[in-house]
py3Dmol code that shows the C-alpha trace and the ligand (Angstrom):
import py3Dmol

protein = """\
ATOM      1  CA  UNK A   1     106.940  85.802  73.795  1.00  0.00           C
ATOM      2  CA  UNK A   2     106.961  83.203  76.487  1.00  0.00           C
ATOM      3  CA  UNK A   3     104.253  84.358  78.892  1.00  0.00           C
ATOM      4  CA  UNK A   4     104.166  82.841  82.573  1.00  0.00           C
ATOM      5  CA  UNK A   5     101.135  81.395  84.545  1.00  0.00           C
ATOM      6  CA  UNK A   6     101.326  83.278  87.517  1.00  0.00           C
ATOM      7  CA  UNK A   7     100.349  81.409  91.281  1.00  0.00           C
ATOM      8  CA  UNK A   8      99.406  83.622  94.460  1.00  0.00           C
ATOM      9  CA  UNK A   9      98.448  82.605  98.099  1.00  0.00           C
ATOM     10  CA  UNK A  10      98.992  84.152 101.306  1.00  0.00           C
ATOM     11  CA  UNK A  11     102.550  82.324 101.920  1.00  0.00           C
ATOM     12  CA  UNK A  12     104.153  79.276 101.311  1.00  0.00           C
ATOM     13  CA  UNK A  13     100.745  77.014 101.102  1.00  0.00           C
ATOM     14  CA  UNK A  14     100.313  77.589  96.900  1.00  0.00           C
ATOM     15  CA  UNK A  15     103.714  75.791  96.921  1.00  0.00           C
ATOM     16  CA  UNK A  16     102.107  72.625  97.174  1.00  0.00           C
ATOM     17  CA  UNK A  17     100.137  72.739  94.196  1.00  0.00           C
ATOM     18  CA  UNK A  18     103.319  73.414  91.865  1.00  0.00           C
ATOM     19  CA  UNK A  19     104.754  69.598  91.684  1.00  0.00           C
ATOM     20  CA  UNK A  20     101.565  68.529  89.993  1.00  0.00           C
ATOM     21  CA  UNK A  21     101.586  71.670  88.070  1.00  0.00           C
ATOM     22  CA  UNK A  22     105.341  71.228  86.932  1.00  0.00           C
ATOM     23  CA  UNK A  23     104.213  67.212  85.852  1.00  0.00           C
ATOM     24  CA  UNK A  24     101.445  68.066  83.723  1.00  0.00           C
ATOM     25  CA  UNK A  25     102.831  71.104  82.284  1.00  0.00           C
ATOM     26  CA  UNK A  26     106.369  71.195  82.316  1.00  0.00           C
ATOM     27  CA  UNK A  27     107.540  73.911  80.159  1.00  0.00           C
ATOM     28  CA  UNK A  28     104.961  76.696  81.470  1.00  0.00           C
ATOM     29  CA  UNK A  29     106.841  79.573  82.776  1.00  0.00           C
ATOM     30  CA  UNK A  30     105.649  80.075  86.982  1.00  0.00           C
ATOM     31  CA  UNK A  31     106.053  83.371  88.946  1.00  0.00           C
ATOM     32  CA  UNK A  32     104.390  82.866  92.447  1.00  0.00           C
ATOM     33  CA  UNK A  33     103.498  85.560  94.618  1.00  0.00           C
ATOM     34  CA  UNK A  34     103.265  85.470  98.511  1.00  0.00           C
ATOM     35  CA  UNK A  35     101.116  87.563  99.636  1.00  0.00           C
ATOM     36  CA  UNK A  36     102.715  87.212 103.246  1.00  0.00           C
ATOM     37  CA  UNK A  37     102.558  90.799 104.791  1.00  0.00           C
ATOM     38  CA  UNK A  38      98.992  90.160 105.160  1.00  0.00           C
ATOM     39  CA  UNK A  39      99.071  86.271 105.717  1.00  0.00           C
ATOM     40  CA  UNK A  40      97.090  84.433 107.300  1.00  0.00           C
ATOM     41  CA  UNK A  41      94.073  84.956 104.551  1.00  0.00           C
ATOM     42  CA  UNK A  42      91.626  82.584 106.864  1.00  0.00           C
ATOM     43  CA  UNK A  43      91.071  84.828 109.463  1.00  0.00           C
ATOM     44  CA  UNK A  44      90.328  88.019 106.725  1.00  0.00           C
ATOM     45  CA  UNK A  45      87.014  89.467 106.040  1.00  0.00           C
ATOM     46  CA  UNK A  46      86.331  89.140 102.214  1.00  0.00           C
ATOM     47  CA  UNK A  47      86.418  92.523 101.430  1.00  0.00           C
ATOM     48  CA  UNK A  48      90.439  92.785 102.884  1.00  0.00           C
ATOM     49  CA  UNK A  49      90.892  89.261 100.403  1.00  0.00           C
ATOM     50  CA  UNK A  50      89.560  91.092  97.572  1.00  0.00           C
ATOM     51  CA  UNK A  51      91.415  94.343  98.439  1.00  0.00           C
ATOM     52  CA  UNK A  52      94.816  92.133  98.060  1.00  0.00           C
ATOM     53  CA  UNK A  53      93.718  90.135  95.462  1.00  0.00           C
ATOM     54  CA  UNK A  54      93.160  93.009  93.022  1.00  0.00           C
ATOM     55  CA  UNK A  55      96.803  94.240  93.710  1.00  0.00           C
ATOM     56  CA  UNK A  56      98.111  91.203  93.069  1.00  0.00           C
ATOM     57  CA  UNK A  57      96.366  90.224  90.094  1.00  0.00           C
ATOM     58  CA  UNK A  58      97.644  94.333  88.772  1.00  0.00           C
ATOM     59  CA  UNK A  59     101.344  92.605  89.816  1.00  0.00           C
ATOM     60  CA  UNK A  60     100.682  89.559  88.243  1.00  0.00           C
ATOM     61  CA  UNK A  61      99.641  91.261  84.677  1.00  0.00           C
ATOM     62  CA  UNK A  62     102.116  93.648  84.695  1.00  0.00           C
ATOM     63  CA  UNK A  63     105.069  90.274  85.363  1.00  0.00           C
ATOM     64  CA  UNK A  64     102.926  89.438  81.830  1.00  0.00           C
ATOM     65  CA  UNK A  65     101.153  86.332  83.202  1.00  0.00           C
ATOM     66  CA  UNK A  66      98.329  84.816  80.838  1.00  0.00           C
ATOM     67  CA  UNK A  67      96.219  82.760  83.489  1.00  0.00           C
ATOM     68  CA  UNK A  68      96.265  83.642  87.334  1.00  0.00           C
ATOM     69  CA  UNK A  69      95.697  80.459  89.578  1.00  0.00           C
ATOM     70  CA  UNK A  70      94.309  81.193  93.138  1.00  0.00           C
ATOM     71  CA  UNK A  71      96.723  78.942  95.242  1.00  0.00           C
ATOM     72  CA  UNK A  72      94.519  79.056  98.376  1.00  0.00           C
ATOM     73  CA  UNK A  73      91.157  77.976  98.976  1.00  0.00           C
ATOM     74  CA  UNK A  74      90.326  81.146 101.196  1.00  0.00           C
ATOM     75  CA  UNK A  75      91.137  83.607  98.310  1.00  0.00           C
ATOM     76  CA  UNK A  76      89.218  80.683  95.596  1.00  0.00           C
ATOM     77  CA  UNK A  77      85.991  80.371  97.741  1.00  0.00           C
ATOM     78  CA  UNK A  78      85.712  84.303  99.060  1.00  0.00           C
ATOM     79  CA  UNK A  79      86.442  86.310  95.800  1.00  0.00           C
ATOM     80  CA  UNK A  80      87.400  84.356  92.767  1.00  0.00           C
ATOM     81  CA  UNK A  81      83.758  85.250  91.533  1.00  0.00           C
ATOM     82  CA  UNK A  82      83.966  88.925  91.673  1.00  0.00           C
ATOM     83  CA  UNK A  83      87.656  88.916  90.255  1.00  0.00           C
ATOM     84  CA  UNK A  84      86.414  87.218  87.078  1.00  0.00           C
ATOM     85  CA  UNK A  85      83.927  90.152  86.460  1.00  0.00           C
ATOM     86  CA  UNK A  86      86.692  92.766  86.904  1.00  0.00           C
ATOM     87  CA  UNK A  87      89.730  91.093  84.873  1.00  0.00           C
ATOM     88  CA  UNK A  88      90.156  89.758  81.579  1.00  0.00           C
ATOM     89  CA  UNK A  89      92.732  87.744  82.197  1.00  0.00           C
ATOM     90  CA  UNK A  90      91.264  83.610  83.295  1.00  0.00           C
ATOM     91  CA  UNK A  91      91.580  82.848  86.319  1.00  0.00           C
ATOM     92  CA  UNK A  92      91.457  78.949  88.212  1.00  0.00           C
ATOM     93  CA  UNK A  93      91.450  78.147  91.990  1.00  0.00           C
ATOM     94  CA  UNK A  94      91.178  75.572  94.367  1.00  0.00           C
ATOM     95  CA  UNK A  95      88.269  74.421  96.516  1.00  0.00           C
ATOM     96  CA  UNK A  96      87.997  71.792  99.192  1.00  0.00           C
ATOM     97  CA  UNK A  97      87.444  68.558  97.465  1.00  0.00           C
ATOM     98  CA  UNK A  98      84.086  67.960  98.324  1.00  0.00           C
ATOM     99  CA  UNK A  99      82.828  66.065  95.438  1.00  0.00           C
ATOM    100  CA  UNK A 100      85.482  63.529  94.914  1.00  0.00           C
ATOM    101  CA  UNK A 101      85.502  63.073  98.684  1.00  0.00           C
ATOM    102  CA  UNK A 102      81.748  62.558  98.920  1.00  0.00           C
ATOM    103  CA  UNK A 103      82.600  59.538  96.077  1.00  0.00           C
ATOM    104  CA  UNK A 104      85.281  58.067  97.376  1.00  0.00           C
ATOM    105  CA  UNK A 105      83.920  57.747 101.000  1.00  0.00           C
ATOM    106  CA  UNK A 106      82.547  54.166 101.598  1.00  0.00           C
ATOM    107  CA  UNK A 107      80.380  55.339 104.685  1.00  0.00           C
ATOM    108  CA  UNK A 108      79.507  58.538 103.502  1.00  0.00           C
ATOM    109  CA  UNK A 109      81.135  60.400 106.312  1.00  0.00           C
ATOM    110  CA  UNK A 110      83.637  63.542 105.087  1.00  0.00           C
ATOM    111  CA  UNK A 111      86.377  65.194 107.214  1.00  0.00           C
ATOM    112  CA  UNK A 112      86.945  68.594 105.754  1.00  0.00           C
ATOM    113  CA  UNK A 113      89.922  70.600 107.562  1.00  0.00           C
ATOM    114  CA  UNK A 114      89.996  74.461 106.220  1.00  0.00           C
ATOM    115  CA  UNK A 115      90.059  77.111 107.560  1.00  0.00           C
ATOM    116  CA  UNK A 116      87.501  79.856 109.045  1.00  0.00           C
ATOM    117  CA  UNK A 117      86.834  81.836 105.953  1.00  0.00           C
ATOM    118  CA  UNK A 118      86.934  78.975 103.372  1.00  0.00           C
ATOM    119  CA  UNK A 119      84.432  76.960 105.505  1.00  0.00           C
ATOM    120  CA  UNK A 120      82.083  80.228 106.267  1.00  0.00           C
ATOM    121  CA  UNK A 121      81.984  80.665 102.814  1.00  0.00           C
ATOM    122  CA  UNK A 122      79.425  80.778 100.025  1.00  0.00           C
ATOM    123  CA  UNK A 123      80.907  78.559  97.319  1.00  0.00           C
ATOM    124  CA  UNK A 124      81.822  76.019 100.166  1.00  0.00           C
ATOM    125  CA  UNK A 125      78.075  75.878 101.572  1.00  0.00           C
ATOM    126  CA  UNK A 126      76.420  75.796  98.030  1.00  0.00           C
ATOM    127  CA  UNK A 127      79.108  73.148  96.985  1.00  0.00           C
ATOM    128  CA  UNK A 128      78.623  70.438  99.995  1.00  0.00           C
ATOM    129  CA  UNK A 129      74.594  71.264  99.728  1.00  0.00           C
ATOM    130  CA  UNK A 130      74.902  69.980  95.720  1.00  0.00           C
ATOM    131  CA  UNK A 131      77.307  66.774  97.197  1.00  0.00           C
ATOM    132  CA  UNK A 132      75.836  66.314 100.435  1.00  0.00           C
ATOM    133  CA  UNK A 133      72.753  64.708 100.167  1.00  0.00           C
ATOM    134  CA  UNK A 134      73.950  61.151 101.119  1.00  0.00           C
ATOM    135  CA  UNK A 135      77.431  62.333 102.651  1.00  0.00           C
ATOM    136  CA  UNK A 136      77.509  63.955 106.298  1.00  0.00           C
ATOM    137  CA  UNK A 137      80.646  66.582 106.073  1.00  0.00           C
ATOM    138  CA  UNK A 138      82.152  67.494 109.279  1.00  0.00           C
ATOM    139  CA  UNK A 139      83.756  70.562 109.408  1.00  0.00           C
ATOM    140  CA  UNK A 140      86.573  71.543 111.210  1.00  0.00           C
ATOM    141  CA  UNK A 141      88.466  74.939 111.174  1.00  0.00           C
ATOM    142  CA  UNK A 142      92.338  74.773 111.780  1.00  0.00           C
ATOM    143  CA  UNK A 143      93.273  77.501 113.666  1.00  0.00           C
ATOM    144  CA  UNK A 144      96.901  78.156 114.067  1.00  0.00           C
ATOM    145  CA  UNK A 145      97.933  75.220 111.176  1.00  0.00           C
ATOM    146  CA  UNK A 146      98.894  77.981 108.689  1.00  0.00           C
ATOM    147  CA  UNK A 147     101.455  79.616 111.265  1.00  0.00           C
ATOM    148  CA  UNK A 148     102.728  76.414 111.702  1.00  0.00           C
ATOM    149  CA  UNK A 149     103.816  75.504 108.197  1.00  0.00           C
ATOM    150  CA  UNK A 150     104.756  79.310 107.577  1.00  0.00           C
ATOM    151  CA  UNK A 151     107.217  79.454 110.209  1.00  0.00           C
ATOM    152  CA  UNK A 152     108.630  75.885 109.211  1.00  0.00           C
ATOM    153  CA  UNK A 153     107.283  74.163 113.036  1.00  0.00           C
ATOM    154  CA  UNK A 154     105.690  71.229 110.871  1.00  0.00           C
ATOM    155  CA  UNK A 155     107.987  68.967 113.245  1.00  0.00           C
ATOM    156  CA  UNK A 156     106.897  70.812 116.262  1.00  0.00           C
ATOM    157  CA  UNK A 157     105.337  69.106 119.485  1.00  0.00           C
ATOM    158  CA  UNK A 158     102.474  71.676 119.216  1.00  0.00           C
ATOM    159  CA  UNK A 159     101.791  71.257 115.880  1.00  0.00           C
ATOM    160  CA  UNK A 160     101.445  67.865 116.512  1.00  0.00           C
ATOM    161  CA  UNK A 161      99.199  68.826 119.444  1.00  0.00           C
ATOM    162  CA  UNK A 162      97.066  70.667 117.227  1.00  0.00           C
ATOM    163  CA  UNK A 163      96.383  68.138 114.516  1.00  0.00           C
ATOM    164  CA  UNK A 164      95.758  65.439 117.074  1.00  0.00           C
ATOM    165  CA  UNK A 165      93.101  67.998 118.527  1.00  0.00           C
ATOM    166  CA  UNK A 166      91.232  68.840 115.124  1.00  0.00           C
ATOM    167  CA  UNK A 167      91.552  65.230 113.504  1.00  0.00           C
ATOM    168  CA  UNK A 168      90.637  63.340 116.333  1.00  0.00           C
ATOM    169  CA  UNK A 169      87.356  64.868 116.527  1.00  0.00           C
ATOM    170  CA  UNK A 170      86.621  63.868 113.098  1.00  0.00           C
ATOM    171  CA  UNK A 171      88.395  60.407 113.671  1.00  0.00           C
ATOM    172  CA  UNK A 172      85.770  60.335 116.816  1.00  0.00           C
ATOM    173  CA  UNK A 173      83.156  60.708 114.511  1.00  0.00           C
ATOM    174  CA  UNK A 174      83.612  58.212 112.055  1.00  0.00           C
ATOM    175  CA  UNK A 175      85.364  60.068 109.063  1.00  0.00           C
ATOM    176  CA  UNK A 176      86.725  57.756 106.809  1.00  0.00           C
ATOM    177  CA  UNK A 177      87.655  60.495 104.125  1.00  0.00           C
ATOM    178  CA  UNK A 178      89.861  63.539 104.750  1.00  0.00           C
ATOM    179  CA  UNK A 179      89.698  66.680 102.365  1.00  0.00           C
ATOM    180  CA  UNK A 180      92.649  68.947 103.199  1.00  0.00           C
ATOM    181  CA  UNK A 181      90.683  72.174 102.238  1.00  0.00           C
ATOM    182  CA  UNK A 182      93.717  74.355 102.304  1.00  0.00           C
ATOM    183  CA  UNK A 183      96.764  73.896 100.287  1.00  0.00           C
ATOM    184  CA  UNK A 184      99.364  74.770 103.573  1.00  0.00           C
ATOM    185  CA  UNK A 185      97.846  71.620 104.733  1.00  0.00           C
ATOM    186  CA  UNK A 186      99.665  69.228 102.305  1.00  0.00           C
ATOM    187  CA  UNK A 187     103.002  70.261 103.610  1.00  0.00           C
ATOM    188  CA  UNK A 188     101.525  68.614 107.609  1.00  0.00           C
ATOM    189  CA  UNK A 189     100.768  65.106 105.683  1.00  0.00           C
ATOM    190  CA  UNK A 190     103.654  63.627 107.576  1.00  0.00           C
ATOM    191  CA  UNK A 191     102.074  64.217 110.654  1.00  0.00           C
ATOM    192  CA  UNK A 192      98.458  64.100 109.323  1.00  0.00           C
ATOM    193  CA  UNK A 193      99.817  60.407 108.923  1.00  0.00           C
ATOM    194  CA  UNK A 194     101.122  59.395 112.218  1.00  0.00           C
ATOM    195  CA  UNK A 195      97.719  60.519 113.742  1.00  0.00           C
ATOM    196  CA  UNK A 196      95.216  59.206 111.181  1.00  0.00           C
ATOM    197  CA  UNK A 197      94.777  55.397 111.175  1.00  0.00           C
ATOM    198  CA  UNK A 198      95.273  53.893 107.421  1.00  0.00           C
ATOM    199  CA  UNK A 199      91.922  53.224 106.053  1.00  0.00           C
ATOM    200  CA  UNK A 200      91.087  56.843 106.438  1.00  0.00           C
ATOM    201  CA  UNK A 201      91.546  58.260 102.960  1.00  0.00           C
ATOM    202  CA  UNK A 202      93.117  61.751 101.994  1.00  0.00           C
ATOM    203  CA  UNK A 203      91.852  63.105  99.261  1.00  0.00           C
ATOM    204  CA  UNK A 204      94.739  65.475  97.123  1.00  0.00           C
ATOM    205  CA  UNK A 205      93.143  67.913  94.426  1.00  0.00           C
ATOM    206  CA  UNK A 206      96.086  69.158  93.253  1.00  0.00           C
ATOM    207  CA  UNK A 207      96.581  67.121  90.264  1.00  0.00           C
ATOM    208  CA  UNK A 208      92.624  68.330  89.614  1.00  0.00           C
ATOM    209  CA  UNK A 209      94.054  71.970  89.728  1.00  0.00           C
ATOM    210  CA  UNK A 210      96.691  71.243  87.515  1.00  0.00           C
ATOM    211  CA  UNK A 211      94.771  69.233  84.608  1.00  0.00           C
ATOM    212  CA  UNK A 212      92.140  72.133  85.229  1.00  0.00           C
ATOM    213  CA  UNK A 213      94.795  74.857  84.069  1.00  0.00           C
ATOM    214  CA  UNK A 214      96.342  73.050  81.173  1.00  0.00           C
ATOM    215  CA  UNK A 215      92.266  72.898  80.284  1.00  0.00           C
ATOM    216  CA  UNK A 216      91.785  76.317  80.351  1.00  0.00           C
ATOM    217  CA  UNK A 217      94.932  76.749  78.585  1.00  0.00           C
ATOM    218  CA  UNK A 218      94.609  74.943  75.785  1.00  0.00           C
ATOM    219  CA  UNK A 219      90.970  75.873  75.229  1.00  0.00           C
ATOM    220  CA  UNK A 220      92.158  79.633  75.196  1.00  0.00           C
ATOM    221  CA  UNK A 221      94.744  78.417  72.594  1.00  0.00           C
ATOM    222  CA  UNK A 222      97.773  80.058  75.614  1.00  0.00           C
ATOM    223  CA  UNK A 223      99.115  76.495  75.902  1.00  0.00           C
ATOM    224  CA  UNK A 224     102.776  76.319  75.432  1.00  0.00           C
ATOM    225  CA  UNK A 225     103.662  73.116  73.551  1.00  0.00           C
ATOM    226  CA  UNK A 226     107.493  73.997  73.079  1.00  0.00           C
ATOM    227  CA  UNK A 227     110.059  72.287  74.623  1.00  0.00           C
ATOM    228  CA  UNK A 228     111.436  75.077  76.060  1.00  0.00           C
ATOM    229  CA  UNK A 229     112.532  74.854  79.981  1.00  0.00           C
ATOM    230  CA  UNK A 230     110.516  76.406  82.619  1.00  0.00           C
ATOM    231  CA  UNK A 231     110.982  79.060  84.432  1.00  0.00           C
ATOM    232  CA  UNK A 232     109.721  79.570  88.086  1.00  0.00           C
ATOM    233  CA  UNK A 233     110.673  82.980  89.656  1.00  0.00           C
ATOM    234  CA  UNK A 234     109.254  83.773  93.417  1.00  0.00           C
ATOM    235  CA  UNK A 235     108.033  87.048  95.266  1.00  0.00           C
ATOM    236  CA  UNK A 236     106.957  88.355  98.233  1.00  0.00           C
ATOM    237  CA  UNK A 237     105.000  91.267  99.590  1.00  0.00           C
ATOM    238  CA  UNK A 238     107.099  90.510 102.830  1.00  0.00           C
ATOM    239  CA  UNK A 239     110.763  91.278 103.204  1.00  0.00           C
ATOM    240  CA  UNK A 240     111.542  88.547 105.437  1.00  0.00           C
ATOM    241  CA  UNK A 241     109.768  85.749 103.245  1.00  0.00           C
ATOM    242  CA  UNK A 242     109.482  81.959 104.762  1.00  0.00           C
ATOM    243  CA  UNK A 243     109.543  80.980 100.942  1.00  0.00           C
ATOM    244  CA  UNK A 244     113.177  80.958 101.652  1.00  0.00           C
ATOM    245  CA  UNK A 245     113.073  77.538 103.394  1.00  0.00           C
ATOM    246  CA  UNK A 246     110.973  75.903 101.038  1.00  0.00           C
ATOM    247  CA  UNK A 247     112.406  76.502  97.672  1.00  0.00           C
ATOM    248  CA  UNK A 248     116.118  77.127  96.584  1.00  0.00           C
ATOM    249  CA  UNK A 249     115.800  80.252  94.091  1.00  0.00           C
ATOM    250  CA  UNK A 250     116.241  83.611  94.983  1.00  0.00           C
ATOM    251  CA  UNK A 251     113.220  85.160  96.356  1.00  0.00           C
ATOM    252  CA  UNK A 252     111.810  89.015  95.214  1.00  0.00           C
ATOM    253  CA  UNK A 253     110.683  91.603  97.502  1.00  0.00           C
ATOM    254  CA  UNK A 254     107.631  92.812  95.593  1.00  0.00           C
ATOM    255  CA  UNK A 255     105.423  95.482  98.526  1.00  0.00           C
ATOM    256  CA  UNK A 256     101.801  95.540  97.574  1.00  0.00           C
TER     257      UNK A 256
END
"""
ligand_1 = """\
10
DGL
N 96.661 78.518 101.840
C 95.442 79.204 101.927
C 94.236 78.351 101.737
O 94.305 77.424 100.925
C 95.370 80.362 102.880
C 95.506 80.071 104.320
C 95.560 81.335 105.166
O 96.290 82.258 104.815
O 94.827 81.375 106.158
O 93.207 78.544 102.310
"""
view = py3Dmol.view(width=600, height=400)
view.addModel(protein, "pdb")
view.setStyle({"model": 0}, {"cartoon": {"style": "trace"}})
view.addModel(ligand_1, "xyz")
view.setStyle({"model": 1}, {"stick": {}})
view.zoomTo()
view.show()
């Protein structure tokens, strides 16, 4: 049987990871869950994350998925640890890009934009102490970004307003890499554009996350090497979901 990999974040963001995903492995199965009755994740204590997190990974095995990808750096960095010690099932997720950040940057100055529980956390402070010996990282929480994307105001004069505020900052203090350490983020490039000037590099880990999970995959021998046509099916734990104006399938009501 044709088992899916199955994708959760608190809304919309995980979205962004699934082009990449789709490209390197284009006849996996997807069912993506929004977790978005209890979105945003960033301003969560851990204990809530991992209180969600367990329901969804339940939801997720019982929709028969084989590999559960944390789309969202908040859920990754808070309790990815502690859900591998209670589930069998493997598990990948995303972090802020420190390390191919701290390479790529020519002056060793890092811009990392995430928000308040991703860049208060463990895994983030242990991860730019192991990359940060010759790389300043300047950290900057973006309150208010997720709401943005969720309610589809990427366009929006205060949006704008926001980004100017939070990049400008790091633009004032000589950045010359950006790590987008949450994956709503990706979907504000268009304006992340118009404010950054061009030699400031963006770093995109999503292709990382991808060739990551066709890894893990293949090494668990759950790799599907058919040419079969995906799949992707789409729920919510909110009946009003903003998935609705980013992709064009139906969209499940699934309560947690
Ligand atoms: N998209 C998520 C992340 O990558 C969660 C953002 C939120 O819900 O605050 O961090």
């Amino acid at each position: 049987m044709k088992q899916p990999i199955g994708f959760f974040d608190s809304g919309v963001g995980g979205l962004s990871l699934l082009p990449a995903v789709s490209a390197v492995l284009p006849n996996e199965d997807i069912c993506y869950l929004a977790d978005e009755a209890f979105s945003p994740y960033g301003e969560k204590t851990s204990t809530e994350i991992l209180d969600r997190a367990r329901s969804i990974t339940e939801k997720l095995l019982a929709l028969e998925c084989k590999l559960i990808v944390l789309a969202c750096n908040t859920a990754t960095t808070q309790v990815i640890n502690q859900l591998r010690k209670e589930f069998a099932v493997p598990f990948v997720g995303i972090e802020p890009a420190i390390k191919p950040a701290a390479i790529a940057s020519k002056k060793g100055v890092v811009g990392v934009l995430a928000t308040k529980g991703t860049l208060n956390s463990q895994l983030f402070h242990k991860n730019s102490l192991e990359n940060g010996s010759k790389t300043k990282f300047i950290e900057q929480i973006g309150t208010g970004l997720v709401e943005c994307v969720e309610n589809n105001k990427i366009n929006d004069a205060k949006t704008y307003a926001l980004l100017e505020t939070y990049l400008n900052r790091m633009i004032d203090d000589g950045m010359d890499t950006l790590v987008l350490g949450c994956t709503h983020y990706p979907f504000l490039l268009p304006v992340i554009e118009k404010i950054i000037p061009p030699h400031i590099n963006i770093i995109d880990n999503s292709k990382a996350v991808a060739q990551q999970i066709k890894r893990v995959l293949s090494k668990l021998d759950l790799y599907d090497a058919s040419k079969s046509t995906a799949t992707h099916r789409y729920f919510s734990s909110s009946a009003n979901s903003s998935l609705k104006a980013f992709v064009k399938q139906p969209i499940n009501y699934l309560p947690l």
